[in-house]
C-alpha positions in Angstrom: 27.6 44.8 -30.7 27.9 41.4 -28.9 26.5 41.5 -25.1 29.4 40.4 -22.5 27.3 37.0 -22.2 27.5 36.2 -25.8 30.8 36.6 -25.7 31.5 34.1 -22.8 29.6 31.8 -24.5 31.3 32.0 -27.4 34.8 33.4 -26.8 36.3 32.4 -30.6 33.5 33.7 -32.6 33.7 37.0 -30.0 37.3 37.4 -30.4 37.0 37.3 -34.4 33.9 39.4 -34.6 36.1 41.8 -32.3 39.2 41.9 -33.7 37.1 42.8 -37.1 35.5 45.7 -35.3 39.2 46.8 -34.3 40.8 46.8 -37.4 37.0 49.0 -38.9 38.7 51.5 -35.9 42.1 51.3 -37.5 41.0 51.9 -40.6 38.6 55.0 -40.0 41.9 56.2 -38.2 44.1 55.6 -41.3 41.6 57.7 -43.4 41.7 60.0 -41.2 45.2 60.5 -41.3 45.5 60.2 -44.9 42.9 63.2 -45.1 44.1 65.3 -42.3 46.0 68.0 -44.0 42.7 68.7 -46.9 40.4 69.3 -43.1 39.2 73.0 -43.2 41.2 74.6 -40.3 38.1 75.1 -38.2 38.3 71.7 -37.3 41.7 72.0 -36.3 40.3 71.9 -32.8 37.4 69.7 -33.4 39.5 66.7 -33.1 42.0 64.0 -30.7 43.6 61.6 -30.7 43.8 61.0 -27.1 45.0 58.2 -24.6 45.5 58.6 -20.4 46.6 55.3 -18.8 44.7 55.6 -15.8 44.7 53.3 -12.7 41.1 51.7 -12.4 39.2 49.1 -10.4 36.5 47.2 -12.7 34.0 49.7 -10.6 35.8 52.5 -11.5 36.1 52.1 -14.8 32.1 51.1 -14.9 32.4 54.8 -14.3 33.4 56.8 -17.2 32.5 53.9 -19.8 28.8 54.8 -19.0 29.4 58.4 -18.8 31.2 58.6 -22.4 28.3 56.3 -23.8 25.8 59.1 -22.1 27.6 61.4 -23.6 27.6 60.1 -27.2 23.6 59.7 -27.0 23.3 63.2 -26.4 24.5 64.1 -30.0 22.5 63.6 -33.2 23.6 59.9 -34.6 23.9 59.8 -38.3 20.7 57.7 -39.1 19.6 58.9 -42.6 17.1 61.9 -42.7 18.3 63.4 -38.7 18.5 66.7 -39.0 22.1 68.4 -38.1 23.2 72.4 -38.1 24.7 73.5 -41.3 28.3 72.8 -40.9 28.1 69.8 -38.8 30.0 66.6 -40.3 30.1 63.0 -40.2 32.5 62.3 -37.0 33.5 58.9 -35.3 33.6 58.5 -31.8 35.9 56.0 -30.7 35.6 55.1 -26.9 37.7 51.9 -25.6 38.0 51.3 -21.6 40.6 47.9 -21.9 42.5 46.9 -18.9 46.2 46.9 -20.1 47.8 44.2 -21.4 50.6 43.1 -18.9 52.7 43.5 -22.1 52.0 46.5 -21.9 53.3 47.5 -18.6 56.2 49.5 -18.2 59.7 48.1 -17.4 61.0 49.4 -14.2 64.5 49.7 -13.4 65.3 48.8 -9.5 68.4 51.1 -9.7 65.5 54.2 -9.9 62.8 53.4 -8.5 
């Protein structure tokens, strides 16, 4: 993954490399959803697909970001020869803290608000 310097210094190359790295998260997704109905149904509640806008200074969102990253690190990755329970599978973890595109703000209507 590209260091938040590298990608100042070289915004066009970041932005491609990026965008590639996005559509790899898009595609594990669309698998995913092709395959959903052949998952055993004990993993029924083993998965999300889970979004929370959230209101956030840069500090705040420093916040969570490190704590999901913890998080991850305390599960077994899925270098070759790690050794996992019976029964564990492969899984993804997809963790995005993005500021919003002001596209993607919500109209407001000054008759309700």
């Amino acid at each position: 993954m590209l260091n938040r310097a590298e990608i100042r210094e070289a915004p066009i190359e970041a932005e491609g490399f990026l965008r590639a790295v996005a559509a790899e998260y898009f595609h594990r997704v669309d698998n995913f959803l092709a395959e959903l109905m052949t998952l055993p149904q004990e993993w029924d509640e083993g998965w999300t697909m889970s979004d929370w806008t959230l209101r956030l200074t840069v500090e705040e969102a420093e916040e969570p970001r490190t704590e999901l990253i913890e998080l991850a690190q305390r599960y077994r990755d899925d270098k070759p020869g790690t050794e996992a329970p019976e029964g564990a599978e492969r899984v993804v973890l997809h963790v995005q803290v993005l500021p919003m595109s002001r596209s993607d703000e919500p109209v407001t209507d000054p008759e309700t608000d």
